[in-house]
N, C-alpha and C positions, 0 to 999 in steps of 0.2 A: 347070143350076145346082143345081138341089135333088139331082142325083145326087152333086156334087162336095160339097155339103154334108154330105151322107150318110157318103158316105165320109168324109171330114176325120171327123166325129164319130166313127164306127167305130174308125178308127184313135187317136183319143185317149182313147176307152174302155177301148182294147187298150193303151194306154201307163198308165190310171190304175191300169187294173188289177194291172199288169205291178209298180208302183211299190209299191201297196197290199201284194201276197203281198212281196214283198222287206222289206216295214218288218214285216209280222209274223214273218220268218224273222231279224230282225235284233231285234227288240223278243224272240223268242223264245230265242236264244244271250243275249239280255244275263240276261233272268229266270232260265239256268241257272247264272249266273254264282253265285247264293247256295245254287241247290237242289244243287250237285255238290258233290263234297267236294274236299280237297284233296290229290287226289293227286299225287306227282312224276311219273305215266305221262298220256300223252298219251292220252285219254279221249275217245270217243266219245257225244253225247247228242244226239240224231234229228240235223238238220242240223249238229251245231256238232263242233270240236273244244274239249276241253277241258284245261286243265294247271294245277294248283294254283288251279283256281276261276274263270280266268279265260278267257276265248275266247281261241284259240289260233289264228293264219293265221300265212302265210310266202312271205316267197317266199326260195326256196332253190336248190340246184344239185343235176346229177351230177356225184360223185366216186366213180366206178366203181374206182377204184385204187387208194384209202386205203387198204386192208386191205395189199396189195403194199408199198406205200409204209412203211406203217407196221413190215415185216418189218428183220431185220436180216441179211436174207441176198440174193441175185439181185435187183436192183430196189427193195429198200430202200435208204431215206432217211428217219430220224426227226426229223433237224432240219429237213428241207424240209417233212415233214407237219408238224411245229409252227409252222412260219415259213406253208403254205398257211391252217392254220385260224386262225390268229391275223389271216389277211390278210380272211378271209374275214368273220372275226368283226366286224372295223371294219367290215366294208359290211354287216352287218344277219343277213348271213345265219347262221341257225341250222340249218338244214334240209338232211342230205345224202344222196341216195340211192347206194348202195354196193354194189358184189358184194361177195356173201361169197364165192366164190371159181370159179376156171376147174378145166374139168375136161380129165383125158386126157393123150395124150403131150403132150412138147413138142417146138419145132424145128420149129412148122407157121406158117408167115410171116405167116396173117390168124389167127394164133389169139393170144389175151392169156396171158401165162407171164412167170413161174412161174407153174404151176396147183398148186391147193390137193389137189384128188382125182385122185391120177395114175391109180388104179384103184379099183374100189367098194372102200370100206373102206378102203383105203390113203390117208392125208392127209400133207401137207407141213405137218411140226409147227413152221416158220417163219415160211407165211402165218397159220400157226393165232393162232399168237403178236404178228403184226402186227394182224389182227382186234382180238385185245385189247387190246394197243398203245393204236388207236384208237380203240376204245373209251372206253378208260380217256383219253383227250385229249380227247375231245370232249365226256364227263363235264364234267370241270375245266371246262371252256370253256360250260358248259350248253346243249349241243347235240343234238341229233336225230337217230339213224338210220332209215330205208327202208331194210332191207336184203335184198337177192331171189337166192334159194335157185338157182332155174333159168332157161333162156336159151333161149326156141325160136331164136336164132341161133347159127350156126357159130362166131363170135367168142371164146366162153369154152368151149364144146363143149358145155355145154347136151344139148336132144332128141338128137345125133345121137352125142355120147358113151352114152348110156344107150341106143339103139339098138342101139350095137357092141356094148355089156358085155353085153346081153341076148339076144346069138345073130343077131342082123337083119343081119350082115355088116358088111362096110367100106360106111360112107353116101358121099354124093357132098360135093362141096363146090363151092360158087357159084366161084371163083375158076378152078377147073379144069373142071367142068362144069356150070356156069351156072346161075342161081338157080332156073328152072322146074325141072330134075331133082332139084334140092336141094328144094324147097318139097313136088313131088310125094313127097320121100324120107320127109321130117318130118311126114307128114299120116298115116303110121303109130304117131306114138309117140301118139297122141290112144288108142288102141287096143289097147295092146301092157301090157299086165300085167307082165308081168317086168321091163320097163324102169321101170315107177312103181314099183315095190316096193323097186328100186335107189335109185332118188330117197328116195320114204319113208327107207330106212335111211338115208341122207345128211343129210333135212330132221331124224331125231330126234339126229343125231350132235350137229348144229351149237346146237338148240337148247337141249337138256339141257348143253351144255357148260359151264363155270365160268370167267370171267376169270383167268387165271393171274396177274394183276398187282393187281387190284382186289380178287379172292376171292368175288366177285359173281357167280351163277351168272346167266345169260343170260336166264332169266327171272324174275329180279328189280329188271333192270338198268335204271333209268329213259334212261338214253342214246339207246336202242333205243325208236325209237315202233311200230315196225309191220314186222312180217312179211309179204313180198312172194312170194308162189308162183313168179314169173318174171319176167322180162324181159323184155315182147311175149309171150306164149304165144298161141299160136294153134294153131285146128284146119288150117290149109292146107289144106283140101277141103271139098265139100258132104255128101262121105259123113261126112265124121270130126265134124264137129259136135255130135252128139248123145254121144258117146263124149268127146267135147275136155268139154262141161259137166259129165258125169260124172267126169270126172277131177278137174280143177278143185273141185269139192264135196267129192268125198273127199279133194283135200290141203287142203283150208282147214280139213276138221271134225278131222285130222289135228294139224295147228298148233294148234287151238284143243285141242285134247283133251291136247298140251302146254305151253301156252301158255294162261293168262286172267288177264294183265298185257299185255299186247300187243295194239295192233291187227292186223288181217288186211286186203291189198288183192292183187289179183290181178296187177296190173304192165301192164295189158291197154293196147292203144292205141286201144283204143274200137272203135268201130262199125268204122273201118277193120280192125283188128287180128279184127274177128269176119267175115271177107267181106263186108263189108259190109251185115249182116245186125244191123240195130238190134233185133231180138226177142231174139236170142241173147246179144247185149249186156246186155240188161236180164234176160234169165233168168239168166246167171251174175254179173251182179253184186247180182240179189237175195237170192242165198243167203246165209242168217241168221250164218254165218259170214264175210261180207267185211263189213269195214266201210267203206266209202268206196269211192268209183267212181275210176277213172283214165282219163285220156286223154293221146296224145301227137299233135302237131301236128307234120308236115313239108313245108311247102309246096313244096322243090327236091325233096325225094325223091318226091312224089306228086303232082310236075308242074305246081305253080300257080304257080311260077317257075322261069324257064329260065335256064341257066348263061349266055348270053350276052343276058342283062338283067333281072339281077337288081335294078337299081336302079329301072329301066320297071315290074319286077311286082310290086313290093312293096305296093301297095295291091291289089291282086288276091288277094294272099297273104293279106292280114289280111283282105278279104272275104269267104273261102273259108275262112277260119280260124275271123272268129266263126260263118258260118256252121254251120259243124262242132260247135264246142262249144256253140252255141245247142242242138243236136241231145241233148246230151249233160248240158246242163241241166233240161233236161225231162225227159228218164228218172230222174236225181240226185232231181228232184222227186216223179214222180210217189212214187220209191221211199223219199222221204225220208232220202236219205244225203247227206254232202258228196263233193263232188267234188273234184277233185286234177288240174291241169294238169302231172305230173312230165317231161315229157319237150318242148322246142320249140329249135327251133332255127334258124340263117338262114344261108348262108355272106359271108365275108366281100367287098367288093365285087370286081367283074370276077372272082371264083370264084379268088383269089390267098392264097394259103396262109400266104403270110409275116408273120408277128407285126406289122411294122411297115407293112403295110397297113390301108386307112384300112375302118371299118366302117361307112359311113352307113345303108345300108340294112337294116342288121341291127338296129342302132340305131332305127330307125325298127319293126320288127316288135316287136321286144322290147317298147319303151315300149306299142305296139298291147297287145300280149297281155298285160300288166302290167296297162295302167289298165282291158282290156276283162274281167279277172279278178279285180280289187277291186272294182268296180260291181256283180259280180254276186254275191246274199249266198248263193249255193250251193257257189259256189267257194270253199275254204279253204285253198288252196296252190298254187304253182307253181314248179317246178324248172325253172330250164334248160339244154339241155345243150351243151356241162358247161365246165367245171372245168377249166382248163389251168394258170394260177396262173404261177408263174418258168419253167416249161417253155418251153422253144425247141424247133422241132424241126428234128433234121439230115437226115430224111430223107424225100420224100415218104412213102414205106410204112416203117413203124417198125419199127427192126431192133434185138436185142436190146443192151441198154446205150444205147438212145436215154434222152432224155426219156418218161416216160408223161405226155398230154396228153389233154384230152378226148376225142380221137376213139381208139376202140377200133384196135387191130390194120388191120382190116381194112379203115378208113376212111383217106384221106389224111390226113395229120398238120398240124393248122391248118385245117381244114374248119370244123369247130365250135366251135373252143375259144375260148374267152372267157381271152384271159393279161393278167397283171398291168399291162401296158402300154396295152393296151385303155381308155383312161381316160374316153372318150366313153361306151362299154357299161357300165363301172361308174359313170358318173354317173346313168346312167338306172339300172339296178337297186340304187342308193344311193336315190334318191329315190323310190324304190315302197316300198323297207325303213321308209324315214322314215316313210312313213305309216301301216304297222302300228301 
């Protein structure tokens, strides 16, 4: 008895205290609410976000294709991107994470196109123009970009584009020779110089550039909260590690050396996205140049639920999920940055693609990860992915002139997309909006 006593006390010490650090991280955001100033750029002060003086959370989406969208050429639609942000805006969200743009040929079935960089240096002055497009909307609309430069996946051509340009041959591709030869492909670009230096010239193109509609150069532009390194970047090897944190530092002091109106985040998926290697996690997210930590939650891709019971694992999902970011709060702490949930996702039930399939189980994770990331006062945003909005889609695998929908190219189409029909999933992240 006096052991089970013991314990009970143990653990409510570890709850008092747990409550104690959170009301000083919260009593701490509200006192910088006077000492900050008021800037229109989304501001970092030890834990908090800031924006014209006041603490700043979100929860928001990916909209990986606004910049497309926003073009007036291949793929553009500027009255569906006004009709998507205005949809998006009634439900709270202000917060969109975005490619700036896909690189390489086109005509590759899992790759997203039009791409913006058909060759280093060579750009598509369409998507350029859609970028600022929307921009310039989501301005008006007083909204937020995440926008990320590169993509250790195949999907926009990312690592294995800059690969090719830099002499390393034709890469592999998961679709045609399977993710291990891909993954072993990409655990060179962590090491390969000539391909960052490709990048670099891309990362100063995009950011020194000027809004052609607004006249606002890119980094003055309060729309724009934070510059993202990548998409997932990852070292794919135990060798490449140490080479992947050096890169990573030299493109963020990079950004920042054109860029200090802007945040900096890595785009990383946390501890997973680092081999599973939580030291390296926290060594590259403690460099003085990132500001905020990111993580991305996938419970069917990383097996904590199975395609044929999804509705049976979804409390397994969210067990393994707080699990995860509980991991991910603690480094956020020790290092005193906020954290950023931008990437979660759940497929819709019996793994059925079609819009007018019922979401319960997704519904159920979402609200999890919503109310398990306002509880915590480390967390100051969460995206989910993504964004599929009027889109329908016609095709398992999306072929060009479909719908663009949340799931990238290379994803089945209605995997993850959250569409306007979906009216269960927006009443649940309608009601997490409300309570920012």
């Amino acid at each position: 008895m006096k052991v089970m006593i013991r314990l009970f006390c143990v653990e409510s010490l570890k709850k008092i205290l747990l409550l104690m650090a959170t009301a000083v991280l919260l009593v701490s955001c509200a006192e910088r609410k006077s000492a900050t100033d008021y800037s229109p750029f989304v501001q970092r002060e030890g834990t908090c976000f800031m924006l014209k003086g006041q603490e700043y959370r979100f929860v928001g989406t990916n909209f990986w294709y606004g910049a497309i969208l926003g073009s007036e050429g291949q793929g553009g639609d500027r009255q569906r991107l006004c009709r998507e942000l205005d949809r998006l805006h009634e439900l709270g969200i202000d917060n969109l994470r975005i490619l700036v743009g896909s690189d390489g040929q086109r005509g590759i079935a899992t790759k997203v196109e039009p791409t913006l960089q058909v060759a280093p240096g060579v750009y598509n002055d369409t998507i350029l123009a859609g970028l600022d497009y929307l921009l310039q909307q989501m301005g008006a609309r007083d909204m937020k970009a995440v926008l990320y430069l590169n993509n250790s996946w195949e999907w926009s051509g990312g690592y294995g584009f800059y690969l090719e340009q830099a002499g390393q041959g034709k890469q592999p591709r998961p679709e045609t020779d399977g993710y291990p030869a891909f993954m072993q492909a990409m655990s060179r670009y962590a090491d390969c110089d000539s391909a960052h230096q490709l990048f670099y010239d891309y990362v100063r193109f995009i950011i020194k550039r000027t809004n052609q509609y607004t006249r606002v150069p890119y980094t003055d532009d309060p729309a724009i909260m934070a510059w993202q390194i990548g998409n997932e970047p990852r070292a794919f090897s135990e060798e490449a590690k140490e080479p992947f944190a050096q890169w990573l530092s030299e493109a963020s002091a990079l950004i920042r050396s054109l860029d200090r109106n802007h945040l900096i985040s890595i785009g990383s998926e946390g501890i997973w996205g680092c081999e599973n290697d939580s030291a390296l996690y926290a060594r590259i997210s403690s460099d003085p140049n990132i500001d905020y930590l990111t993580a991305h939650i996938w419970p069917y891709n990383w097996s904590w639920a199975r395609q044929d019971s999804l509705a049976e694992d979804v409390d397994q999902a969210c067990r393994l999920s707080g699990q995860y970011l509980s991991q991910h709060t603690a480094i956020a702490n020790r290092l005193q940055k906020p954290l950023v949930v931008e990437e979660f996702g759940y497929p819709r039930d019996g793994f059925v693609f079609n819009p007018a399939s019922p979401t319960t189980a997704r519904d159920s994770y979402y609200d999890y990860i919503f109310s398990m990331a306002m509880a915590d006062a480390l967390v100051k945003g969460c995206n989910f992915w993504g964004w599929g909005g009027e889109a329908r889609p016609r095709h398992q695998q999306w072929m060009v002139g479909d719908d663009y929908t949340g799931d990238p190219a290379q994803e089945a189409q209605g995997l993850n997309s959250v569409f306007d029909c979906d009216s269960t999933t927006l009443s649940v992240i309608k009601k997490y909006n409300a309570k920012e």
